[in-house]
TORPA-4810 file (N, C-alpha, C, O; in nm, 3 decimals):
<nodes>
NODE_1_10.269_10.099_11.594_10.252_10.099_11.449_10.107_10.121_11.411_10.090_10.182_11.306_X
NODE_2_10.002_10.084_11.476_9.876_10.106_11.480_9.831_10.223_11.453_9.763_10.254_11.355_X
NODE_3_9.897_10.339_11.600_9.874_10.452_11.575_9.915_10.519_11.445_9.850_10.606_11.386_X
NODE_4_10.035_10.465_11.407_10.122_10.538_11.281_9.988_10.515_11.181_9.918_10.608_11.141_X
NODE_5_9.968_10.375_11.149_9.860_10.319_11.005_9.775_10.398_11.069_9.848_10.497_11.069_X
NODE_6_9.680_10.433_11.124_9.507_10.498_11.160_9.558_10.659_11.085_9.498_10.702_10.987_X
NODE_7_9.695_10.747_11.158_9.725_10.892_11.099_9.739_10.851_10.945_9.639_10.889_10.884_X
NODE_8_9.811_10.800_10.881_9.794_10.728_10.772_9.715_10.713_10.655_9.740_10.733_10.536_X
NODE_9_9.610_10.670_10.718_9.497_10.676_10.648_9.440_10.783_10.647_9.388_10.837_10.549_X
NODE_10_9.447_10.835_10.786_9.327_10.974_10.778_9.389_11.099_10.658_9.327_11.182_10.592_X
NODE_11_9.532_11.071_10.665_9.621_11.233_10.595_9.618_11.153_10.423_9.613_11.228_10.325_X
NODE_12_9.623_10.999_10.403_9.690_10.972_10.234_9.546_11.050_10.195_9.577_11.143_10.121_X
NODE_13_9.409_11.048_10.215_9.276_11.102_10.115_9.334_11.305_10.124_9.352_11.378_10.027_X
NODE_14_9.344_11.334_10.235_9.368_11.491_10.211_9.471_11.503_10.105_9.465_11.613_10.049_X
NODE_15_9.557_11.431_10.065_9.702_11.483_9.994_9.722_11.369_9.847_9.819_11.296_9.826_X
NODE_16_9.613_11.380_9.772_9.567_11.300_9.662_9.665_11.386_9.507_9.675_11.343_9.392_X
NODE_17_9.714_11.496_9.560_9.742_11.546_9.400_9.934_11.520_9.417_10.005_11.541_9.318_X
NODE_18_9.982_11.484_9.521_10.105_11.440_9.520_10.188_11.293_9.483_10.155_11.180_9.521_X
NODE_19_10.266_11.318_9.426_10.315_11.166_9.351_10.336_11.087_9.438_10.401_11.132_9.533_X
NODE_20_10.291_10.932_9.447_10.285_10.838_9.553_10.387_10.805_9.659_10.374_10.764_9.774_X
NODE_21_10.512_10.844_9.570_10.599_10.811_9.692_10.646_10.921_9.745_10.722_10.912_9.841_X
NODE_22_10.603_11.067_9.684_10.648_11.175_9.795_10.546_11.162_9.881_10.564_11.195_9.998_X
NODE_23_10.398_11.104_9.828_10.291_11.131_9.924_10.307_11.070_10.037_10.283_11.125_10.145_X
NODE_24_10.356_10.935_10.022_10.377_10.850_10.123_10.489_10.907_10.236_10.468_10.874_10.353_X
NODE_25_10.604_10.990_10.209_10.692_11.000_10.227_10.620_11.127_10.345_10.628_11.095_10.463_X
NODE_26_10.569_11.233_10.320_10.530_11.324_10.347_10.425_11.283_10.455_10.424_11.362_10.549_X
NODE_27_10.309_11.145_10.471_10.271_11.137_10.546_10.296_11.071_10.672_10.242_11.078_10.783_X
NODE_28_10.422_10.986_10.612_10.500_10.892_10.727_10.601_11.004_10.780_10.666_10.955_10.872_X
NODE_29_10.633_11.121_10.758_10.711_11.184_10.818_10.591_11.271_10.903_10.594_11.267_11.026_X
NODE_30_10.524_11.321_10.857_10.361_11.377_10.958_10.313_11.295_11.069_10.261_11.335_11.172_X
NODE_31_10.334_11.191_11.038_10.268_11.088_11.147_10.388_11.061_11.251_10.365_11.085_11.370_X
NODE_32_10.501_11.018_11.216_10.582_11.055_11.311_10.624_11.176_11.417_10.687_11.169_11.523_X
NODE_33_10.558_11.303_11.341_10.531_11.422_11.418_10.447_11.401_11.568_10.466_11.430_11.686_X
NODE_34_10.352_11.338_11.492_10.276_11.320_11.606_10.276_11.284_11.709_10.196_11.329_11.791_X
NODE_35_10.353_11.202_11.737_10.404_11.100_11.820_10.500_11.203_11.938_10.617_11.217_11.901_X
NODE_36_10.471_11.260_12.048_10.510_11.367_12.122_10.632_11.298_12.146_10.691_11.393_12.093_X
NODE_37_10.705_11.239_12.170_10.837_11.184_12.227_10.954_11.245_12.054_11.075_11.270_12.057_X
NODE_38_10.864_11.251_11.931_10.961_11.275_11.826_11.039_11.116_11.773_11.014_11.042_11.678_X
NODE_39_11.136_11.111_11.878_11.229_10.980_11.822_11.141_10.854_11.917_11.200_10.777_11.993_X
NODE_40_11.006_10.854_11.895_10.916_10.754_11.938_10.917_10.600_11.941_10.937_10.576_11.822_X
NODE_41_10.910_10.508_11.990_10.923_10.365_11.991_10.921_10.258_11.817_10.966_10.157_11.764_X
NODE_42_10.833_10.375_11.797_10.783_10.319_11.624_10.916_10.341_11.519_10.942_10.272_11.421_X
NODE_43_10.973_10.432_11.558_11.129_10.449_11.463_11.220_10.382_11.570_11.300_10.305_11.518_X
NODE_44_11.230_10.390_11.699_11.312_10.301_11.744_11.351_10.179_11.693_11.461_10.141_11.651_X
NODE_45_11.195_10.098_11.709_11.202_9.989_11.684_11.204_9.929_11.524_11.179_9.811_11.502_X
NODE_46_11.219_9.978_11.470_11.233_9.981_11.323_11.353_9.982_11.271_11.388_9.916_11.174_X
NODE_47_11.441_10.081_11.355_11.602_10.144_11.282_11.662_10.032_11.305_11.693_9.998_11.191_X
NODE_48_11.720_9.913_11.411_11.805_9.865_11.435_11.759_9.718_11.292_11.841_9.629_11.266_X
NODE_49_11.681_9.722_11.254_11.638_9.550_11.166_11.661_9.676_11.046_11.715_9.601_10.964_X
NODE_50_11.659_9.795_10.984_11.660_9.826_10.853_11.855_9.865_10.828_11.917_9.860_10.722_X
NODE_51_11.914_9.906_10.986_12.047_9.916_11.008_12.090_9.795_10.922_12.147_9.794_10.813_X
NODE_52_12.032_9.655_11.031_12.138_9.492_10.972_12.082_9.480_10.794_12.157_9.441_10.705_X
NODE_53_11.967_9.512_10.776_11.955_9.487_10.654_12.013_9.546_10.559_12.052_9.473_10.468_X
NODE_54_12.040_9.710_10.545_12.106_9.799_10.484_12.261_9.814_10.499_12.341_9.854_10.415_X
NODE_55_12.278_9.781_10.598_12.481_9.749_10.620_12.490_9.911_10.676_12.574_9.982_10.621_X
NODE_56_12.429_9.955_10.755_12.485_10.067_10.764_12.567_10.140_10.856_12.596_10.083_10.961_X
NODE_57_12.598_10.222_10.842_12.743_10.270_11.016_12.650_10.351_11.128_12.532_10.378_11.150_X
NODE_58_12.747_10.365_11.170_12.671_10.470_11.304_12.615_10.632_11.278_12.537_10.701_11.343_X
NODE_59_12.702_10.663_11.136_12.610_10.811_11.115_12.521_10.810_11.063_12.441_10.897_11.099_X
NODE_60_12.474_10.712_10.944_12.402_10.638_10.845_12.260_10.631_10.929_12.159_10.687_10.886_X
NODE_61_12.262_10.557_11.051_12.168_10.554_11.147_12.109_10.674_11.197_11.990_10.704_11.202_X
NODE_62_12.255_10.766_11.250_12.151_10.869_11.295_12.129_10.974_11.166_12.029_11.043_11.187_X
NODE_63_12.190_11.003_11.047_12.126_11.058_11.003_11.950_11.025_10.934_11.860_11.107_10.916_X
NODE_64_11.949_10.867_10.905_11.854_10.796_10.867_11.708_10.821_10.980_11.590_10.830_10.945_X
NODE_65_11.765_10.828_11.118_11.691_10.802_11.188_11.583_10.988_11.190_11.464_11.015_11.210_X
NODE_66_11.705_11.072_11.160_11.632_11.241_11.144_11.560_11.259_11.047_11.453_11.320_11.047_X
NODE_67_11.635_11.189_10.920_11.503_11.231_10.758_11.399_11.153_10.811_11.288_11.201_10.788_X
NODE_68_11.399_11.061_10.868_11.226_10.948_10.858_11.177_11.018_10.947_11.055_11.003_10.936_X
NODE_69_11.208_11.111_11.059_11.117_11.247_11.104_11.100_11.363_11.067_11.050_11.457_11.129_X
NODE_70_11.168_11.355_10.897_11.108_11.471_10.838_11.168_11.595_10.864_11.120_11.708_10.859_X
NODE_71_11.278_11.557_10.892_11.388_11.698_10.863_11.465_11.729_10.767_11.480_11.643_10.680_X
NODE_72_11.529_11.844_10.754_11.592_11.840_10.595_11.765_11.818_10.676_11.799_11.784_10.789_X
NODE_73_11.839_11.856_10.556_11.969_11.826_10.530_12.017_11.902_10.663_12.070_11.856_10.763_X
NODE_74_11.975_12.058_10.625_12.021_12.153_10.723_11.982_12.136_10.883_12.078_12.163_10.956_X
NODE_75_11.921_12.116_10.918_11.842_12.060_11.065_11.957_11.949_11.097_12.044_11.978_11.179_X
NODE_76_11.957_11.857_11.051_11.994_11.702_11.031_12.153_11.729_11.102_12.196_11.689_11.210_X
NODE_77_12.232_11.828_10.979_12.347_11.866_11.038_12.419_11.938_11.129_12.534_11.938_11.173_X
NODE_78_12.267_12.033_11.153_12.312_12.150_11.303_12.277_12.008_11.408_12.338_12.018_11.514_X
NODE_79_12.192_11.880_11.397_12.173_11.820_11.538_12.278_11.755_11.536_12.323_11.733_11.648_X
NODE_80_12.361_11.699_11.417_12.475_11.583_11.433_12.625_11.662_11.480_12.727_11.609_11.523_X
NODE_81_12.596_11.817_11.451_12.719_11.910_11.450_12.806_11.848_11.343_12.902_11.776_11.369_X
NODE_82_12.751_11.895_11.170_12.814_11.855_11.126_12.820_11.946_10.988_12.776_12.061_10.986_X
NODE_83_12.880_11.882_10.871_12.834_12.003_10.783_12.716_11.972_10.678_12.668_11.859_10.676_X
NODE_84_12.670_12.068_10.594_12.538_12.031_10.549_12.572_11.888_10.442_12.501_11.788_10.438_X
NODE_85_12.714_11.914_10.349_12.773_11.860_10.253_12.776_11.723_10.330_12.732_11.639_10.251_X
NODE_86_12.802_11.677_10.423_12.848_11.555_10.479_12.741_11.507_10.498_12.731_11.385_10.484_X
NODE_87_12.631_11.582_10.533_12.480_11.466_10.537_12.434_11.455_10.367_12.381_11.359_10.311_X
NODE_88_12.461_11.543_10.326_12.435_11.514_10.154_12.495_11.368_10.147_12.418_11.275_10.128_X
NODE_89_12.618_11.348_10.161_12.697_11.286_10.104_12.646_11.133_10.208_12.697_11.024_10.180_X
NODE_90_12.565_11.143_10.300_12.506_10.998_10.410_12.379_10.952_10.337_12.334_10.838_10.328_X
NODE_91_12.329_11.070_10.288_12.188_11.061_10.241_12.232_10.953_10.064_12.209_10.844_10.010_X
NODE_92_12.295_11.062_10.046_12.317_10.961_9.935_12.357_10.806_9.850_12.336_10.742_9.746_X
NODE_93_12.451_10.804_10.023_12.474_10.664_10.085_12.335_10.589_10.110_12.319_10.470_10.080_X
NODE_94_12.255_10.654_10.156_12.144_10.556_10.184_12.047_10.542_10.088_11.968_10.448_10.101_X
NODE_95_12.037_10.626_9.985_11.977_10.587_9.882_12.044_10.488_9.814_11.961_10.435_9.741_X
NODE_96_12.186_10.419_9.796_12.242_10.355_9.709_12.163_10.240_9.793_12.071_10.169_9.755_X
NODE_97_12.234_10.245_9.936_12.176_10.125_9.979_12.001_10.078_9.978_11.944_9.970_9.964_X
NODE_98_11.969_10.168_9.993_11.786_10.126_9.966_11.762_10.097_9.834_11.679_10.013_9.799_X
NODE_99_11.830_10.160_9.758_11.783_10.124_9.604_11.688_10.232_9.546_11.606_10.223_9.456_X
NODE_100_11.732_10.363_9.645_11.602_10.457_9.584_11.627_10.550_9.528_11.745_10.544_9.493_X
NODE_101_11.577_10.650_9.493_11.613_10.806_9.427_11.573_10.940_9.476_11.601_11.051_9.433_X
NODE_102_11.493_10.897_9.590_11.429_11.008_9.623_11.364_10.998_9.812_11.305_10.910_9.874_X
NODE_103_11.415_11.143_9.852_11.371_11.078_10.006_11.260_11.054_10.057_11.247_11.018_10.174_X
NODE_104_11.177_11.068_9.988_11.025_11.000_10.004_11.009_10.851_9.978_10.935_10.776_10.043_X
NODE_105_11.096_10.811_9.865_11.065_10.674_9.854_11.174_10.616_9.939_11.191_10.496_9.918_X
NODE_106_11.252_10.670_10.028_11.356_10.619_10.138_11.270_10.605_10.283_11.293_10.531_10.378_X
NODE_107_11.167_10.701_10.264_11.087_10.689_10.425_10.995_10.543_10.365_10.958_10.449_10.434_X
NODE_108_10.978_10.559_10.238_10.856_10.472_10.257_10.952_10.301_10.202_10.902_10.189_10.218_X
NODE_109_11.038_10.316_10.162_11.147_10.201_10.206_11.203_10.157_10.355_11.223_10.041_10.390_X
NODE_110_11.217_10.235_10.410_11.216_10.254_10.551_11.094_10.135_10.636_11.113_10.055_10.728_X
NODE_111_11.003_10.160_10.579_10.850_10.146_10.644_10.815_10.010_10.605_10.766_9.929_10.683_X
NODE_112_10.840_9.987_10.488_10.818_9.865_10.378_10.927_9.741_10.444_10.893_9.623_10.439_X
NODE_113_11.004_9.765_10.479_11.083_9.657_10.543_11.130_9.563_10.403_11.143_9.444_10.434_X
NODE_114_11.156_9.592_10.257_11.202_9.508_10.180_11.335_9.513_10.175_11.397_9.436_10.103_X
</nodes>
């Protein structure tokens, strides 16, 4: 998590003219880039405590677990072999459950642990 907060800081001053929670959204999905493994220890260890908190199923997870690395709909559903409409329809699920509107403020709900 260390490493994640230090990329963090260095990318929120470059990306100052974007609205806070896409900004956030945009740099927690960058910083996870970084991380050469991709599905890295830092989303590992994160997904299974936001799973029990959010109530969520087994696709819920893995689609949850692809947007917080910053993929879109289409990506998401060629890795699950699925259709694009059906991750629409997970994503949207997980915004009810986070309480959010937008997938930037879902990464950075994600992150926030509330």
């Amino acid at each position: 998590r260390a490493r994640v907060r230090r990329v963090v800081e260095r990318c929120v001053h470059l990306d100052q003219l974007l609205e806070p929670e896409l900004r956030l959204g945009r740099v927690l999905a960058f910083a996870l880039r970084v991380d050469e493994a991709g599905d890295g220890p830092v989303v590992r260890d994160r997904l299974p405590e936001v799973a029990v908190d959010w109530e969520l199923s087994r696709r819920q997870i893995d689609v949850l677990r692809l947007l917080v690395q910053g993929q879109a709909n289409k990506e998401i559903a060629q890795a699950l072999d699925c259709a694009e409409n059906t991750v629409e329809m997970h994503v949207t699920q997980l915004f009810k459950k986070a309480k959010v509107s937008a997938r930037g403020q879902l990464i950075a709900q994600f992150w926030r642990g509330d």
